[in-house]
C-alpha positions as CSV (number, residue, x, y, z in Angstrom):
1,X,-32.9,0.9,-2.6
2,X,-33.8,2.3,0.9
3,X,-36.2,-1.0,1.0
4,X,-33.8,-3.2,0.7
5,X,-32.8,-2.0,4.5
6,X,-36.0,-2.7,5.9
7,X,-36.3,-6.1,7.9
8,X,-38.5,-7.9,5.3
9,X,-38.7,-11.7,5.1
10,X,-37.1,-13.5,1.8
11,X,-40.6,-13.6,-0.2
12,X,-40.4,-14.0,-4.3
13,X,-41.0,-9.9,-4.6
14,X,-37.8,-9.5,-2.1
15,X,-36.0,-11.3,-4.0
16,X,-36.4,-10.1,-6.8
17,X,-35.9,-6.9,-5.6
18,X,-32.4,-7.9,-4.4
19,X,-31.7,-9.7,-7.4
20,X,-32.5,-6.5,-9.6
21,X,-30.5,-3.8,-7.0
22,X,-27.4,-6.9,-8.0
23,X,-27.7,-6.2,-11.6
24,X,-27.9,-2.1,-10.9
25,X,-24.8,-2.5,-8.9
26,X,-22.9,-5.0,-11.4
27,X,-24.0,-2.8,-14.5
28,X,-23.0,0.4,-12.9
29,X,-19.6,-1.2,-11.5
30,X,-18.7,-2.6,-15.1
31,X,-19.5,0.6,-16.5
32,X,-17.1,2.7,-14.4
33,X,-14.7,-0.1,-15.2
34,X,-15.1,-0.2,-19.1
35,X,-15.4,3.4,-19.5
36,X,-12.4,4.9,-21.5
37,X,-10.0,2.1,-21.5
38,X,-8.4,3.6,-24.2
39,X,-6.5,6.1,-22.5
40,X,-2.6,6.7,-23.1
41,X,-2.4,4.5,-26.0
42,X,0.1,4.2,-26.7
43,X,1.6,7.5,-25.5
44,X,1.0,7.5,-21.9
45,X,0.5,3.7,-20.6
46,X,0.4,3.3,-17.2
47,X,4.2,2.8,-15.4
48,X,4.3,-0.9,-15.4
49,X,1.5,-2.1,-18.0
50,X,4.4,-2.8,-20.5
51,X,6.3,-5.3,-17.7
52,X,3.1,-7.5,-18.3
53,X,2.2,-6.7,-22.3
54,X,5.0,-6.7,-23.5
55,X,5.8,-9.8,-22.2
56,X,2.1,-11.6,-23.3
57,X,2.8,-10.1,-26.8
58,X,6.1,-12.1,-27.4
59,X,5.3,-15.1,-26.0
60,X,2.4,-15.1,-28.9
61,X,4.9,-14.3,-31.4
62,X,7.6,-16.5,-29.8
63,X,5.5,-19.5,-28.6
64,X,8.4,-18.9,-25.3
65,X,6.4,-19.3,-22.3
66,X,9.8,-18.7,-19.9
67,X,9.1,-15.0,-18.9
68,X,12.6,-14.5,-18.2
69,X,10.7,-12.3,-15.7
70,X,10.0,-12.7,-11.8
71,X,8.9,-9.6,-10.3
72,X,5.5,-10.9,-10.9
73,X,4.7,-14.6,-10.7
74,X,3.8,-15.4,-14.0
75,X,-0.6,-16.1,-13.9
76,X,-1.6,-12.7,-15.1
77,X,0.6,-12.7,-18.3
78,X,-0.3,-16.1,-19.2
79,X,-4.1,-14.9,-18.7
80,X,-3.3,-12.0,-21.4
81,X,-1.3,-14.6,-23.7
82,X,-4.6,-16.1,-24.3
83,X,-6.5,-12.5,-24.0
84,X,-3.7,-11.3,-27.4
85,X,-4.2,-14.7,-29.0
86,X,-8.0,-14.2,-29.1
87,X,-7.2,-10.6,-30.3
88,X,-5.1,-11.4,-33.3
89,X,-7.0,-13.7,-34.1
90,X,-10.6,-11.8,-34.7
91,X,-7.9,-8.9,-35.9
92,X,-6.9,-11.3,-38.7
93,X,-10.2,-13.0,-39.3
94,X,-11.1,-8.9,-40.0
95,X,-8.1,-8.3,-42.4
96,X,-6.0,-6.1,-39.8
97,X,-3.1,-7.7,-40.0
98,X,-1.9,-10.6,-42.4
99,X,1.5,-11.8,-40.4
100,X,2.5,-11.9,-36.3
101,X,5.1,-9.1,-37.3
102,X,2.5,-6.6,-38.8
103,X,0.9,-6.6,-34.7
104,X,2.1,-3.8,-32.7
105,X,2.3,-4.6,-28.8
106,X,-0.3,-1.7,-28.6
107,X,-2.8,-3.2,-30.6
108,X,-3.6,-5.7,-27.0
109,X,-3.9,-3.0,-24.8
110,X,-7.2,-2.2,-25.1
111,X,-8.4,-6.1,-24.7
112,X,-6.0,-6.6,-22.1
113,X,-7.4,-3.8,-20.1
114,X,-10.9,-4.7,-21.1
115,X,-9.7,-8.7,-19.2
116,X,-8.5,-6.1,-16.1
117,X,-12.4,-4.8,-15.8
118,X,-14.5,-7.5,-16.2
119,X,-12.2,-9.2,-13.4
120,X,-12.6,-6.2,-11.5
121,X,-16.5,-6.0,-11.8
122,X,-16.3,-9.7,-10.8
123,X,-14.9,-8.6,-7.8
124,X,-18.2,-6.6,-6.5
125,X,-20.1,-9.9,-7.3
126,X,-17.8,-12.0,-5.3
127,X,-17.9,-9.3,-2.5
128,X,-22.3,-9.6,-2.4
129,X,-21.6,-13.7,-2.9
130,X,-19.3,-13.6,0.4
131,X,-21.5,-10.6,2.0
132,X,-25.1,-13.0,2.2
133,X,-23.2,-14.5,5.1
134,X,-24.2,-10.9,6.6
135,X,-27.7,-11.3,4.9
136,X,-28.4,-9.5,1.7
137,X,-28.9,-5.9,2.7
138,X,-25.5,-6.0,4.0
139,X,-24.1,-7.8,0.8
140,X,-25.8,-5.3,-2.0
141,X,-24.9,-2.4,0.0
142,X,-20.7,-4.0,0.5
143,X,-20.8,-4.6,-3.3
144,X,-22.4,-1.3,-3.9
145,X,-19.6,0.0,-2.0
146,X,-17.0,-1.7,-4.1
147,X,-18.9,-0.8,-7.6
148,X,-18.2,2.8,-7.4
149,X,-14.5,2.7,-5.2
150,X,-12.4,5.1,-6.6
151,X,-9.0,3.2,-6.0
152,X,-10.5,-1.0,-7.4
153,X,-12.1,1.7,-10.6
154,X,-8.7,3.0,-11.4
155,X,-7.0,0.1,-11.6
156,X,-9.4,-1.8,-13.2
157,X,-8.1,0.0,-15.9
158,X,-4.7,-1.1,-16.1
159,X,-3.2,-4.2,-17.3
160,X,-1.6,-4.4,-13.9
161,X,-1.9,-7.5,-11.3
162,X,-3.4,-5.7,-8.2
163,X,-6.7,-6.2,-9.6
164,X,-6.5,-9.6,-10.2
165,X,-4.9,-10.5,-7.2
166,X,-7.8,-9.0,-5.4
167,X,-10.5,-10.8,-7.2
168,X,-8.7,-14.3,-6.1
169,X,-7.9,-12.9,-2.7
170,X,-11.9,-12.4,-2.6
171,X,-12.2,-16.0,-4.1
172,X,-10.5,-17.8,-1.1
173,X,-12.8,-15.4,1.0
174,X,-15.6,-16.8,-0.5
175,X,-14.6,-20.7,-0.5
176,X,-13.1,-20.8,2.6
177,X,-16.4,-19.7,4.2
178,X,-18.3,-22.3,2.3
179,X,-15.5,-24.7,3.3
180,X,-16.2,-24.2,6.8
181,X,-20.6,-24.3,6.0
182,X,-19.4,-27.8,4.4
183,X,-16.4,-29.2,5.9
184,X,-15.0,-31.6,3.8
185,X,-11.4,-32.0,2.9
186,X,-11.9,-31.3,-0.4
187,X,-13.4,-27.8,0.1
188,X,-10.2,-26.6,1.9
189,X,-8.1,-27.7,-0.9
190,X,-10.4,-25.8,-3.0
191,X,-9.8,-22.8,-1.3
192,X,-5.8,-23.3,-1.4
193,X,-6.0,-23.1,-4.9
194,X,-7.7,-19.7,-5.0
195,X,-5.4,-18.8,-2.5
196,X,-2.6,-20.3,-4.7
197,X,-3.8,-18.7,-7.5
198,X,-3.6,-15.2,-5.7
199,X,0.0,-15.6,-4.9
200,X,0.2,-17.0,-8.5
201,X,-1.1,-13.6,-9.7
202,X,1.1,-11.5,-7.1
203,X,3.7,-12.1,-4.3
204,X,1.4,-10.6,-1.8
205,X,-1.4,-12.7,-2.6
206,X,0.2,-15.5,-0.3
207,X,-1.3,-14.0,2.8
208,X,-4.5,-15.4,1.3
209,X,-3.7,-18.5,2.5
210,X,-4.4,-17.7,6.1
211,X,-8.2,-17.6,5.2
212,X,-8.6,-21.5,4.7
213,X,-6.4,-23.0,7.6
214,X,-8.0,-19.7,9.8
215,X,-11.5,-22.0,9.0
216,X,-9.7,-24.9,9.8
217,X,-8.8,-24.1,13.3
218,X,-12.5,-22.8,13.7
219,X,-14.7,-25.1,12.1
220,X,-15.4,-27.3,14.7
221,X,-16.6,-30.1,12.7
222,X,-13.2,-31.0,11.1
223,X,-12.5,-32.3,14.7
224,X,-9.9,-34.5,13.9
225,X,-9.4,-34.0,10.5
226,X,-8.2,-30.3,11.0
227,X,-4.6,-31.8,9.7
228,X,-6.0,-33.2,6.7
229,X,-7.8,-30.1,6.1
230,X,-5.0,-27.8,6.5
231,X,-2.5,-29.8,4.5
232,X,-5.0,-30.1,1.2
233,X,-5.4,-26.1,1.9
234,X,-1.4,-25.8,2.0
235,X,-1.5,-28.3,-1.0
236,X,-3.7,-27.2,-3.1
237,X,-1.8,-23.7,-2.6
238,X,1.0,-25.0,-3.8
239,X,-0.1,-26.7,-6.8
240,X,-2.6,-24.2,-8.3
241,X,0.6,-21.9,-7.8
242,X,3.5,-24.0,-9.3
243,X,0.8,-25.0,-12.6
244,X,0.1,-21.3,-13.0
245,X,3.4,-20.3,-12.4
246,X,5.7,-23.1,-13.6
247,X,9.0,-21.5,-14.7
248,X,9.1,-20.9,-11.1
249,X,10.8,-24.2,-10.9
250,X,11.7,-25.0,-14.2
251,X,13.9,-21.7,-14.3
252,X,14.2,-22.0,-10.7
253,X,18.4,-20.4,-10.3
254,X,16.6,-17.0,-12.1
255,X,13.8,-16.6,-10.4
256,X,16.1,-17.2,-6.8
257,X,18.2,-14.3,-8.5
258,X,15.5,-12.2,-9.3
259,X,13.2,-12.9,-6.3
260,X,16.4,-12.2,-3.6
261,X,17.0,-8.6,-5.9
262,X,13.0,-7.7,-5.6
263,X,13.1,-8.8,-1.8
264,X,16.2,-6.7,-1.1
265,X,14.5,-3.6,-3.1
266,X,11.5,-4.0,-1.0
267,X,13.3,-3.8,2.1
268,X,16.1,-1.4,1.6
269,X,14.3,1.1,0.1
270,X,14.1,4.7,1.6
271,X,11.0,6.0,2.2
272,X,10.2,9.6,3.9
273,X,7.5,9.0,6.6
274,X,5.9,6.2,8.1
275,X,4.6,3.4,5.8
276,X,1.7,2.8,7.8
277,X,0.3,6.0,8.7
278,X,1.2,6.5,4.3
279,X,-0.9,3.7,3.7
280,X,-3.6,5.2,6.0
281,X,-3.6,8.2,4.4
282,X,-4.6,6.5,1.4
283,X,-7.1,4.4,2.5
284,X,-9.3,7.9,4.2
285,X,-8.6,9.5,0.8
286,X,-10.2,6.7,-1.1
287,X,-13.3,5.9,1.1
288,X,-13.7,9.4,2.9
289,X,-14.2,10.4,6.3
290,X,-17.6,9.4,6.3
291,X,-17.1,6.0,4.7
292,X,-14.0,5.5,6.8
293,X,-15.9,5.9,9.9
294,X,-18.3,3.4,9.4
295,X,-15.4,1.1,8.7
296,X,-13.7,1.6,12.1
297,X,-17.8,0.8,13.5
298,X,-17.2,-2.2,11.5
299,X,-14.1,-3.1,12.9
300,X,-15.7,-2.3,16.6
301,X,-18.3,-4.4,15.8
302,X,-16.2,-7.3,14.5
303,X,-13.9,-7.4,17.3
304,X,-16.8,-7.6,19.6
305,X,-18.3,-10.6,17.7
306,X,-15.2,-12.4,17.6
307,X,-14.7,-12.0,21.0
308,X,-18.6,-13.1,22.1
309,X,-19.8,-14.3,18.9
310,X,-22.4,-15.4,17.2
311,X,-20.9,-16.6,13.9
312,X,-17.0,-15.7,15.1
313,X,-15.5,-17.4,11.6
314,X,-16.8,-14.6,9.4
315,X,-16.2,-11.9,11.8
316,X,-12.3,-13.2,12.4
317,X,-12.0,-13.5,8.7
318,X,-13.3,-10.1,7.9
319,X,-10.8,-8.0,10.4
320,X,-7.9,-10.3,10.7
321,X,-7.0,-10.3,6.6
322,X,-7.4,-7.2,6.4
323,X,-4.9,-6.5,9.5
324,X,-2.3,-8.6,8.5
325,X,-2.4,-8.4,4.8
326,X,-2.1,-4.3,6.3
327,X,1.0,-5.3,8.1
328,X,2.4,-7.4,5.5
329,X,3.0,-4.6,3.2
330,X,3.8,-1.8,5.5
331,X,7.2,-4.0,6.0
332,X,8.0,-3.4,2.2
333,X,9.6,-0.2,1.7
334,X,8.5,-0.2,-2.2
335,X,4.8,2.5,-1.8
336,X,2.2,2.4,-3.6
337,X,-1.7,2.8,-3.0
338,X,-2.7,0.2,-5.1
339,X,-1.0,-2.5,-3.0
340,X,-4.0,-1.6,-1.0
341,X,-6.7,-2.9,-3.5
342,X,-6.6,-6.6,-1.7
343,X,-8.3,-5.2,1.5
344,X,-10.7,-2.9,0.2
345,X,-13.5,-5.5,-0.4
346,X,-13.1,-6.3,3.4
347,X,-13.6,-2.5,4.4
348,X,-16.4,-2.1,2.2
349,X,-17.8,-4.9,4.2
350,X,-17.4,-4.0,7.2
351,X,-18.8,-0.6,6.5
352,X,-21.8,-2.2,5.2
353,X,-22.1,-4.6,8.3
354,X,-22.4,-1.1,10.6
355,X,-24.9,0.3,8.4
356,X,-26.8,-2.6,8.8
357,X,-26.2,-2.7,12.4
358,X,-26.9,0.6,13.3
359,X,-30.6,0.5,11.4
360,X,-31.2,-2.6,13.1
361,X,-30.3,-0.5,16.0
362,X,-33.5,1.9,15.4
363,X,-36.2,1.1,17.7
364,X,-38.9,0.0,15.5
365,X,-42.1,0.8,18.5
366,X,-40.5,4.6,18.7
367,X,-39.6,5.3,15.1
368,X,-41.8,6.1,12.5
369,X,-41.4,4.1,9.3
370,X,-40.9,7.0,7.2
371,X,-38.2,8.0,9.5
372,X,-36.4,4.2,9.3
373,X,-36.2,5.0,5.7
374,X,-34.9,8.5,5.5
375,X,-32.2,7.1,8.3
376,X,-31.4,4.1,6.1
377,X,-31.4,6.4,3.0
378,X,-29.0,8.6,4.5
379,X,-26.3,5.7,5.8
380,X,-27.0,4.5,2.1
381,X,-25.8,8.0,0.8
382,X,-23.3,8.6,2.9
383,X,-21.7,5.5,2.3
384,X,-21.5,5.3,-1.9
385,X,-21.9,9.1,-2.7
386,X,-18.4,10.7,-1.4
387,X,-16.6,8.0,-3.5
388,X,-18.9,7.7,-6.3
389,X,-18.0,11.2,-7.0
390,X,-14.8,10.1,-7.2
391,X,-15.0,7.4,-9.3
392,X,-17.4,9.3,-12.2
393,X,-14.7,12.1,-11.8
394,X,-11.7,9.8,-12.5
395,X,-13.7,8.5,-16.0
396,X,-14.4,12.0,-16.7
397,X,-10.9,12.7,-16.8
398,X,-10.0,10.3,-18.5
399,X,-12.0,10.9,-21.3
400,X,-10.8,14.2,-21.9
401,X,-7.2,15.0,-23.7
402,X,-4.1,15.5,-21.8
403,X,-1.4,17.1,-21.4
404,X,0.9,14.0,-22.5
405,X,-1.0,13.3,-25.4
406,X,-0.5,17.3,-26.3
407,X,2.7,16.7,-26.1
408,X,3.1,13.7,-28.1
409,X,1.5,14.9,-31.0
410,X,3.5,17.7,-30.9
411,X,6.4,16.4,-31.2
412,X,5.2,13.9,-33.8
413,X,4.4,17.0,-35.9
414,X,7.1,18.9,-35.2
415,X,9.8,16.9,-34.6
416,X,11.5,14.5,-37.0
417,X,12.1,10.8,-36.7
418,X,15.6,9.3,-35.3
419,X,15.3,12.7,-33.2
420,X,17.4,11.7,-30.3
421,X,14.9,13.1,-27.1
422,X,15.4,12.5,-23.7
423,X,12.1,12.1,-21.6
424,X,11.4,12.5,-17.8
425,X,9.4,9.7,-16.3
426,X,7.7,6.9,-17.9
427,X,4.6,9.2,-18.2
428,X,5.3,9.7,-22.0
429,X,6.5,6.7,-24.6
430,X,7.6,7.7,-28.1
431,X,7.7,4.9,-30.9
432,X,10.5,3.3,-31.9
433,X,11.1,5.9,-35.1
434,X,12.8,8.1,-32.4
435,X,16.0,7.5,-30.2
436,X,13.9,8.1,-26.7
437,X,15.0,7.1,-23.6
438,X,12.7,7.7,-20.4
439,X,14.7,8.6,-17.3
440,X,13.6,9.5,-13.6
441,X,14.9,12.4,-13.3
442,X,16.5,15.2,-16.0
443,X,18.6,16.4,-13.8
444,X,20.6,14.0,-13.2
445,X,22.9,15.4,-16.0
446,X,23.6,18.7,-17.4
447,X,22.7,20.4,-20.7
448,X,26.2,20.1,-21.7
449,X,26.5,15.9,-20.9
450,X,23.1,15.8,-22.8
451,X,24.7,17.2,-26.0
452,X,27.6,15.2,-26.0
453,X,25.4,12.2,-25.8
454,X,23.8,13.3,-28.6
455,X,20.8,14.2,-27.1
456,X,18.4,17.0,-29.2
457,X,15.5,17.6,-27.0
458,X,14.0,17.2,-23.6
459,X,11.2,17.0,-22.3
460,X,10.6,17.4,-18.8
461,X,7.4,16.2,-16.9
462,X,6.1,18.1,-13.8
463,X,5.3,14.4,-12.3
464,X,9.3,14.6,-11.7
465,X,10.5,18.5,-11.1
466,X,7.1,19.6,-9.7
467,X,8.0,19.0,-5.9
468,X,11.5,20.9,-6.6
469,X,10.0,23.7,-8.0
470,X,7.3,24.0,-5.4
471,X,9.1,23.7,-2.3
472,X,12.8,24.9,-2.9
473,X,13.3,25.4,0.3
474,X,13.1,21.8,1.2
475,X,14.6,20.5,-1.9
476,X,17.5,23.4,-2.4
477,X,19.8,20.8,-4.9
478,X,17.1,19.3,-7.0
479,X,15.6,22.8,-7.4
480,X,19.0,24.6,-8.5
481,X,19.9,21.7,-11.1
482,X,16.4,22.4,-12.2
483,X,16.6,26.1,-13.0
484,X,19.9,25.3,-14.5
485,X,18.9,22.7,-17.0
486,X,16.0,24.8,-17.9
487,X,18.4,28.0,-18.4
488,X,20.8,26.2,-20.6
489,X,18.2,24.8,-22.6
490,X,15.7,26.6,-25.2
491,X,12.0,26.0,-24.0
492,X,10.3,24.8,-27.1
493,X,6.9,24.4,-26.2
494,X,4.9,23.8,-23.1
495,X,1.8,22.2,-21.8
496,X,-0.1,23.9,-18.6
497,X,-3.1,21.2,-17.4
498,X,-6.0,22.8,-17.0
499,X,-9.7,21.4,-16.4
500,X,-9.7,20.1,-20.0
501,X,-6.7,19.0,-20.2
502,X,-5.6,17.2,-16.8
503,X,-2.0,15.7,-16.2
504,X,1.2,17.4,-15.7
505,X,2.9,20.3,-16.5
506,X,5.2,19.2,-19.9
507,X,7.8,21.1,-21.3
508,X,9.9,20.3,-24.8
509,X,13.6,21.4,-24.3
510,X,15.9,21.7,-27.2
511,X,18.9,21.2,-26.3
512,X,21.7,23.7,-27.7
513,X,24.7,23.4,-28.7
């Protein structure tokens, strides 16, 4: 690999060279993507998986193509419409299941997430396609980068949107450089449908739309056809989105209702601390200090070419989306670090681009060759190794059993069905032979109000009382109705994570009466 830093011209061995550190990259990035989809099914699905299966699953069984559902735009469960179909189909073909009815909305999840990876090892090749505008040390080292990132590898294995919003975020990256190597009317409208498709996939993904009428303004060739151009862009933006989102319109008083709710959520939200330095946080946790460094280089380095040039499109691309698309959601007070996952391509980028930079910055008469290669080999490392780690680890973890599964089968075994159970946090699902109901927070009522509800057992998820219980100073209310609902109640059975069994803390209540 440490070759492929080394100012070489583009001869048939090069290349081939390159081509085969690609495939390394692209196997290595599907498999941290593909390994153990099968995690928390169906006990433990991730928080908002079911908002998009369960939705896919009766539209199949249905044929209703009306979500009845804006929080998303609509793309990405229409994607896993066709993903289920497919699966029922080679499920029946096999002799799984003879009817619509005998299919469990679990039986997807597993194909679903399996559509989630491959678009998010996609990704890494669409980061190397847009990264040869940097040459192709720089692109194989950006899409090494985004092969092994911990945060794009997590959610890769989720039936979630973030993902996908990302890979057509990177999309209209990719076209609207090309629109601006070919400027033609056309190729602006192409990349307003990727754009359109990105805020087809996910809300967010509209600030994708800045990439093609950004080329516009600085492709000097449109000359006087920069109108045209940034009209088809808007257009086609439009379009790709209303055909992949169409009930958009055609249930348009529902999704006002529902879009006004989600915007008012967003913004009225209270969140302890500042969003941006939150957001922050999470981006040096998931490329490290040493990764992150070379990504504020990167940044340097961009400004500096935008301001002087050469090549100032790519450069003003590269910093400004990532920037704004930054600011857009540190104005939503709704948190989460995988509304990050749309930037990350750019970052790994830009840390490439200063690797590349500072090698090139290595006087060739002074410095031996060997030494240009340890130096290069040691950017290299420094670069994919910290989050690598990260990313192998997560899989690992994955793969082992946790503590939600322990206690699912526990209470499978132990308790009966139409057992009426109470359950903190959406971290644990029971099937529908049991009256469950998944709450935030236990606490919020007593042992008493449980058993005159009916309730027989609880079962209480560290995800939700562990702050309390760890800092009772700070939270002296939520701790107290803590140690009171476990004092009233008779502790049943308990689940401590460990290294073989990661997850939270669980504990089954039985509530007395």
């Amino acid at each position: 690999m440490t070759r492929l830093f080394e100012r070489l011209p583009p001869d048939p061995s090069y290349r081939r060279r390159a081509r085969t550190a690609l495939l390394l990259v692209l196997a290595a990035a599907a498999l941290l993507r593909f390994w153990g989809l099968g995690h928390g099914i169906p006990f433990s699905v991730g928080v908002d998986e079911p908002e998009i299966m369960d939705r896919a699953v009766r539209m199949m069984k249905t044929g209703d193509f009306n979500p009845h559902f804006y929080d998303y735009p609509s793309l990405y469960i229409y994607v896993q419409v066709i993903v289920a179909i497919v699966r029922f189909i080679t499920g029946a073909a096999a002799g799984k299941w003879g009817s619509l009815a005998e299919a469990s909305t679990f039986d997807f999840y597993v194909w679903g997430r399996a559509m989630t990876a491959a678009i998010g090892t996609a990704t890494v090749w669409l980061v190397y396609s847009a990264g040869l505008r940097w040459g192709t040390r720089t692109a194989l080292l950006a899409a090494a980068v985004m092969a092994v990132m911990p945060s794009h590898v997590r959610e890769s294995h989720f039936v979630l949107t973030d993902v996908p919003t990302t890979f057509f975020v990177m999309l209209t990256f990719l076209l609207s450089l090309r629109a601006s190597e070919q400027p033609r009317t056309a190729s602006f409208a192409l990349a307003g449908v990727a754009a359109g498709l990105a805020t087809a996939t996910k809300y967010n993904g509209v600030v994708a739309l800045a990439m093609p009428l950004i080329a516009c303004v600085m492709t000097p060739s449109t000359g006087t056809a920069r109108l045209h151009a940034a009209l088809a862009a808007v257009g086609g933006c439009g379009a790709a989105f209303l055909i992949a989102a169409p009930y958009t319109l055609l249930d348009l008083p529902a999704f006002l209702n529902q879009f006004a709710h989600l915007s008012w959520q967003y913004r009225n939200q209270t969140v302890i601390g500042s969003i941006p330095i939150i957001y922050l946080k999470h981006l040096r946790n998931a490329f490290h200090w040493p990764t992150t460094f070379l990504v504020m280089v990167g940044f340097g380095l961009g400004l500096a070419r935008v301001y002087a040039g050469p090549e100032r499109l790519k450069w003003t691309l590269a910093i400004t989306v990532p920037l704004l698309y930054f600011w857009f959601i540190s104005n939503q007070h709704i948190v989460f670090g995988r509304y990050l996952l749309p930037i990350v391509p750019f970052l790994a980028l830009l840390a490439a681009a200063a690797v590349a930079w500072i090698i090139n910055r290595v006087p060739r008469s002074r410095v031996p060759r060997a030494a240009r290669k340890a130096i290069a080999a040691a950017l290299m490392l420094i670069a994919v190794v910290p989050v690598s780690i990260d990313a192998v680890r997560f899989n690992a973890d994955v793969s082992r059993t946790w503590t939600t599964e322990m206690a699912y089968r526990w209470l499978l075994t132990n308790v009966p069905a139409g057992t009426s159970i109470a359950i903190e946090s959406r971290g644990l699902l029971l099937p529908p032979s049991y009256k469950s109901s998944n709450v935030p927070q236990l606490r919020i009522h007593s042992a008493a109000e449980y058993a005159a509800d009916g309730v027989d057992y609880l079962v209480a998820s560290s995800q939700s009382y562990g702050a309390f219980t760890a800092d009772p100073h700070r939270y002296p209310d939520e701790y107290s109705d803590y140690v009171r609902l476990f004092r009233e109640t008779q502790e049943v059975a308990r689940f401590i994570p460990s290294a073989e069994h990661p997850g939270p803390e669980m504990r089954v209540l039985k509530v007395m009466r």
